[in-house]
C-alpha positions in Angstrom: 42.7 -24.7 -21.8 42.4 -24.1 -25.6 39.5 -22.0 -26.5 38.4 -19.8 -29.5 38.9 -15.9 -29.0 38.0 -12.5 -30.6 39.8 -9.3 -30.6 38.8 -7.5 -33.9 35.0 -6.4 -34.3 36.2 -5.5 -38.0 37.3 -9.1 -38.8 34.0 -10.9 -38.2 34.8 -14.5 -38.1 37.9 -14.2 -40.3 39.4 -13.1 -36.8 38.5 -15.8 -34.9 41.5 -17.3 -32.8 42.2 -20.9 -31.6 44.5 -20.2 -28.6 45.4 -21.3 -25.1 43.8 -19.4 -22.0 43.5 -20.2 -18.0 41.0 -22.3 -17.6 38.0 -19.8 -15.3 37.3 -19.9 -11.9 33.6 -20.3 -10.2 32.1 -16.9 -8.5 29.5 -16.9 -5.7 26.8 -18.7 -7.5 28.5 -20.0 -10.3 29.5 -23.6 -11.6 32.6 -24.4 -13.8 31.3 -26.9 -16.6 33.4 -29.1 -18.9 32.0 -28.0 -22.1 31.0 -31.2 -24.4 29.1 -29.6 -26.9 28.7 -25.4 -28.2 26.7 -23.8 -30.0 27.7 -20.2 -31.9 25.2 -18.0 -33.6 26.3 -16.8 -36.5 25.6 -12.7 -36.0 27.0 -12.6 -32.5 30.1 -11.0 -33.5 27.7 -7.7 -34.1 26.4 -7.9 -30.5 28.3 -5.7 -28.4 28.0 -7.1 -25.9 30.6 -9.8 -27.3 33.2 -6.8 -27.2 32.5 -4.7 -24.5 31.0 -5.2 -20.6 27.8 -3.9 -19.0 29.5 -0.3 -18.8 31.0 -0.1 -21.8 34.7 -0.9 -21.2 36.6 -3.1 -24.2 36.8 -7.2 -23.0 38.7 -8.5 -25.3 40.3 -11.4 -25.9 36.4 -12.5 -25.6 35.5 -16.3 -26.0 32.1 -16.1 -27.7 29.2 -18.9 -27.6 26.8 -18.8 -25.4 25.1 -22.3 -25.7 26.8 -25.4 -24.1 25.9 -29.0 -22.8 28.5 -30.5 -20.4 29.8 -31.6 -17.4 29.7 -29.6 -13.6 33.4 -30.2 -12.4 33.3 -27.5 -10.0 31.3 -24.9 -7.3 31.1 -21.3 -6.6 31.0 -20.3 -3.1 27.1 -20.3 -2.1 26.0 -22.9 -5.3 22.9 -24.8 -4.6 21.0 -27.1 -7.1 24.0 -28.7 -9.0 26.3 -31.1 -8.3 29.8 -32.1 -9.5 29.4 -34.6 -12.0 25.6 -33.6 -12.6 24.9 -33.1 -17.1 24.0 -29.8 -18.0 23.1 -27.5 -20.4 22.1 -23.8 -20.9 22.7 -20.4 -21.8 25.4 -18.4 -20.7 25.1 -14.7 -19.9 26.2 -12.7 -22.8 28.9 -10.0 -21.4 31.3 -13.2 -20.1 33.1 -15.1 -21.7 31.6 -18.2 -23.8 31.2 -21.7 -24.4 33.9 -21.9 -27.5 36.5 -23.4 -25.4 37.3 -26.7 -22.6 35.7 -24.8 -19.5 33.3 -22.3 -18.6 32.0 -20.6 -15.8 28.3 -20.4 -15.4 25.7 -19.1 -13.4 23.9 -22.2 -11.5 20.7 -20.6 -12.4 21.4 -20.6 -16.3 21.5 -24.0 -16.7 19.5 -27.2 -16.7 19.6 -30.7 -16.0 20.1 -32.9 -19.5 19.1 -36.3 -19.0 21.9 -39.1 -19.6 19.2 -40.2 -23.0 20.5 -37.0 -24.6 23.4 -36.9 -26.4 25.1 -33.6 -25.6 25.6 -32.3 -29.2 21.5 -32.4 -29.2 21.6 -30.6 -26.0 23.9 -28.1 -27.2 21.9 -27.7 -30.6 18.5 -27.1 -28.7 19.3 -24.4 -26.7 19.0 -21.1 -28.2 16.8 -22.1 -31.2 14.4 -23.8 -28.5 14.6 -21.1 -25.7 14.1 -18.4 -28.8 10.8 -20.8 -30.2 9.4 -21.2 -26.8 9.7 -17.7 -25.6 8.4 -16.4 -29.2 5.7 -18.9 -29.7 3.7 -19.2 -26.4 5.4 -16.5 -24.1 5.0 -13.5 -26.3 2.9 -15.0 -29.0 0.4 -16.4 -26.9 -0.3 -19.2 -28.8 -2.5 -22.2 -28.5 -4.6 -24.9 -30.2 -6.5 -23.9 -33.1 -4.4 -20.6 -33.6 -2.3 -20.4 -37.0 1.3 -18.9 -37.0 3.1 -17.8 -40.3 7.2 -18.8 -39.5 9.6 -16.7 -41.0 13.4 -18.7 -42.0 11.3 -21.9 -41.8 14.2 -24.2 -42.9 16.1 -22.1 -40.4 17.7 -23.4 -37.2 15.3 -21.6 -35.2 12.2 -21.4 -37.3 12.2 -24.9 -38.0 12.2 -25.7 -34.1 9.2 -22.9 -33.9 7.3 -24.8 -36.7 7.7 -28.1 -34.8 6.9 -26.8 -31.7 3.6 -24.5 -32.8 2.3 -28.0 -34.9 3.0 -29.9 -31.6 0.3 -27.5 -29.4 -2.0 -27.8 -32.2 -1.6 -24.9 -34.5 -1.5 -24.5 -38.2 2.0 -23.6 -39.7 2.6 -21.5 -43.1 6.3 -21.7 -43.1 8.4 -19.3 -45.6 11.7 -19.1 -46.9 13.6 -19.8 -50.3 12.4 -22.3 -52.5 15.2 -25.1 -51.6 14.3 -24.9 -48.0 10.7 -26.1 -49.3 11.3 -29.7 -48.3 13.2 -29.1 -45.2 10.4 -26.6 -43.6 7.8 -29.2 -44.8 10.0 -31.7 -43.2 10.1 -29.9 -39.9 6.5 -29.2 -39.4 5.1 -26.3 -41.8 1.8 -27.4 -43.4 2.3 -24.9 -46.1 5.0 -23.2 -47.6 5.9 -19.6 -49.0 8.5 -19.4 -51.5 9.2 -15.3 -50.8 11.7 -15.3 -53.8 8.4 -16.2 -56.1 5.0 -16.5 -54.0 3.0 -13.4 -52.9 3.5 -13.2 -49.3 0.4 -11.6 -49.1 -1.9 -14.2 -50.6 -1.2 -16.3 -47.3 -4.3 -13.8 -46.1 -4.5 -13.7 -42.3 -2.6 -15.5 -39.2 -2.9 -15.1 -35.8 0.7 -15.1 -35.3 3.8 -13.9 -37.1 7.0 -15.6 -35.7 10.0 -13.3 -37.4 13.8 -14.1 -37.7 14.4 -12.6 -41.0 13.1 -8.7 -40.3 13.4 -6.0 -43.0 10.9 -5.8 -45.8 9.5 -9.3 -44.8 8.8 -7.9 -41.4 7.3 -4.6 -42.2 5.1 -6.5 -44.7 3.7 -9.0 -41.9 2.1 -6.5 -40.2 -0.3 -6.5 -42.7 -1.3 -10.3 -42.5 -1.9 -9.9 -39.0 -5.9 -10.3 -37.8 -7.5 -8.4 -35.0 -6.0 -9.7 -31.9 -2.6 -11.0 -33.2 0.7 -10.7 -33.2 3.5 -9.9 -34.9 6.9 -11.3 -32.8 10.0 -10.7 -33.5 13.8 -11.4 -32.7 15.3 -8.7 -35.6 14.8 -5.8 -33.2 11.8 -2.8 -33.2 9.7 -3.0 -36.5 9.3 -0.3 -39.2 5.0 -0.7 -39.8 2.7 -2.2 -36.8 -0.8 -4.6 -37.2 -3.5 -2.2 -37.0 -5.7 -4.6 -34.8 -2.5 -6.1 -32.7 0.4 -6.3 -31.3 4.3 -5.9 -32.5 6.9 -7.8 -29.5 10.6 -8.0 -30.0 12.6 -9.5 -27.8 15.9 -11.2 -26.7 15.8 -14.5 -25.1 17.1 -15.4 -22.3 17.4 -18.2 -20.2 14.8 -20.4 -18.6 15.4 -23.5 -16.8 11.9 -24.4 -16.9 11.5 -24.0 -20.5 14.7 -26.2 -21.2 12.8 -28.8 -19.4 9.9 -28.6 -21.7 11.9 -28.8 -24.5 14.4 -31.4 -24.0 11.3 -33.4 -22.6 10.2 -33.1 -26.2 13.1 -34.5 -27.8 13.0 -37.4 -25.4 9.8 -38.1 -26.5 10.5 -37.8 -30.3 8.0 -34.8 -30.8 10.6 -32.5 -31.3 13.9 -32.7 -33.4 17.2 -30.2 -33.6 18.1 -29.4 -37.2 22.0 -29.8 -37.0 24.1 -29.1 -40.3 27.8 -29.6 -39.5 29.1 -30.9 -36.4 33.0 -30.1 -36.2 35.6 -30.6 -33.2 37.1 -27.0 -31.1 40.7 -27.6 -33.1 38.7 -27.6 -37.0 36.7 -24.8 -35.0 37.6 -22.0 -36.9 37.3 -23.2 -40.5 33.9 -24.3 -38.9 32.9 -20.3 -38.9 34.4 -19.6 -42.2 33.4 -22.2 -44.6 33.8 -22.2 -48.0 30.4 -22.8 -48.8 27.1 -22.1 -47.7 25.7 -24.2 -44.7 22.4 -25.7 -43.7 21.6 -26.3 -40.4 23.0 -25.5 -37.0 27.2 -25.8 -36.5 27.5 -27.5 -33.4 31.5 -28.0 -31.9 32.0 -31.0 -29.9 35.0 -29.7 -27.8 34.9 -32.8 -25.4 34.6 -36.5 -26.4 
C-alpha cells in the first residue's frame, strides 16, 4: 500500500516520505480500515511518541496521522461492535502507525460510526479539533449556558470548532487571534474579537473559561482574566502563572466514541461546521505538508475516492 513515512525527527516535514509498505494486519481487538479521508496535525512530528514506542525504543519508518474516516474491510480476533463494510471514523492511538496511507489498523474501541450523510473528508476534519473542543469545553471546562469562555487561535482549526460549540450550549464567546482571522472567528461563532497583535488582552476583563491552543505569554497572561471559580484549559502543556480563584487543566485528548456521536450529530444538523483549508490527494501528500505559503484551515488528504 503507498503510505507517507518518517524517519528523521531533524527533518520536520521536509522529511516526509511517500513510499510503498505492507498493508497491516488486525490484532485481538482491532479493525483494519480503508482510509478515505486523514487528518495530520501539524506539530506531531515533535511528539515522541511519533518516533519512539511506549518504552522508548526507535519505530521508525513511522506513518503519522492519527485522524481518519473510512471503510472496516477487516477483523481482529475477538472484535465486536463493527462490521466489514460499516463507515467509520476516529482517532488512532498515537505510538502505532497512522492514518497517512491506504490501510490502518485500529482499535474497535477508537472509532465511531459516521453516518452515510457525512462526507468522509468532514469526518476526517472533525475528529481531533472536535474531540479536543469537546473535552476542553464541557469535560474540563465545565461549561454551560450562561457561562462566557475567552477562545484562544479563534480562526484556528480547533478554536473555531470550540467557539461554535461553546455558542451552541449557550455561552458567550470572546474569540482572539490576529487581525485577519477577525472575520473568520466571527464567522465561526465568536461574538467578540481580540486582535492580540493590537488590543489589550486584558481589557476583555473577566471569563469564566479560558480555552488555550496558543500557550506562552498568552497563556500565562490568561490567568489573570480568570473569575473566582473558573478555569483556565489548556492543550500547550503545564502553565507558567495559575488563576488565583481557579483552576489551571492541561490535557491531551483522547478518544471518545460517545463524544464523536455528539459531534457529528451536530454537523448533521448544521449547528456545527469543520473549518477545512486545503484538501489534497495521499500522492500531492507531501507538498501538502510543505507548502509554499501560509495555510488557513485544516489540510485534510483524501487517500481513497
Amino acid at each position: 500500500m503507498k503510505a507517507i513515512v518518517v524517519t528523521d525527527q531533524a527533518a520536520g516535514t521536509a522529511g516526509v516520505k511517500l513510499v510503498e509498505r505492507p498493508e497491516p494486519q488486525a490484532a485481538i481487538n482491532d479493525v483494519v480500515v480503508q482510509i478515505h479521508a486523514s487528518g495530520f496535525t501539524g506539530d506531531e512530528l515533535t511528539w515522541p511518541s511519533t518516533w519512539t514506542d511506549r518504552v522508548g525504543r526507535d519505530r521508525t519508518p513511522s506513518i503519522p496521522g492519527h485522524e481518519l474516516a473510512g471503510v472496516v474491510t477487516a477483523l481482529g480476533y475477538g472484535t465486536t461492535g463493527l462490521s466489514i463494510g460499516q463507515r467509520v471514523f476516529g482517532l488512532t492511538d498515537w505510538y502505532r502507525d497512522g492514518t497517512l496511507a491506504e490501510y490502518v489498523a485500529v482499535e474497535a474501541r477508537n472509532l465511531t460510526p459516521l453516518p452515510g450523510d457525512v462526507d468522509f473528508t468532514v469526518g476526517a476534519a472533525l475528529v481531533m479539533p472536535g474531540l479536543t473542543a469537546w473535552q476542553g469545553l464541557f469535560e474540563h471546562g465545565r461549561l454551560h449556558a450562561g457561562k462566557s469562555v475567552l477562545v484562544h487561535g479563534a480562526a484556528g482549526v480547533v478554536g473555531s470548532m470550540a467557539s461554535q460549540l461553546a455558542r451552541e450550549a449557550g455561552a458567550y464567546v470572546i474569540g482572539t487571534g490576529r487581525a485577519g482571522g477577525r472575520q473568520t472567528a466571527l464567522d465561526f461563532g465568536a461574538q467578540e474579537f481580540v486582535d492580540l497583535d493590537n488590543d489589550a488582552l486584558e481589557d476583555v476583563g473577566e471569563v469564566d473559561l479560558v480555552f488555550d491552543v496558543i500557550g506562552g505569554d498568552i497563556g500565562k497572561r490568561s490567568a489573570g482574566l480568570i473569575r473566582a471559580g473558573g478555569t483556565l484549559v489548556t492543550v500547550t502543556g503545564p502553565t507558567e502563572a495559575r488563576p488565583s480563584g481557579g483552576l489551571t487543566i492541561d490535557f491531551v485528548v483522547v478518544p471518545d466514541r460517545a463524544q464523536l456521536s455528539e459531534v457529528v450529530q451536530r454537523v448533521r444538523d448544521g449547528r456545527l461546521r469543520t473549518n477545512i483549508g486545503n484538501v489534497s490527494t495521499l500522492d500531492d501528500a507531501v507538498a501538502a505538508f510543505n507548502p509554499t505559503e501560509r495555510r488557513k484551515g485544516k489540510t485534510i488528504i483524501r487517500v481513497h475516492p
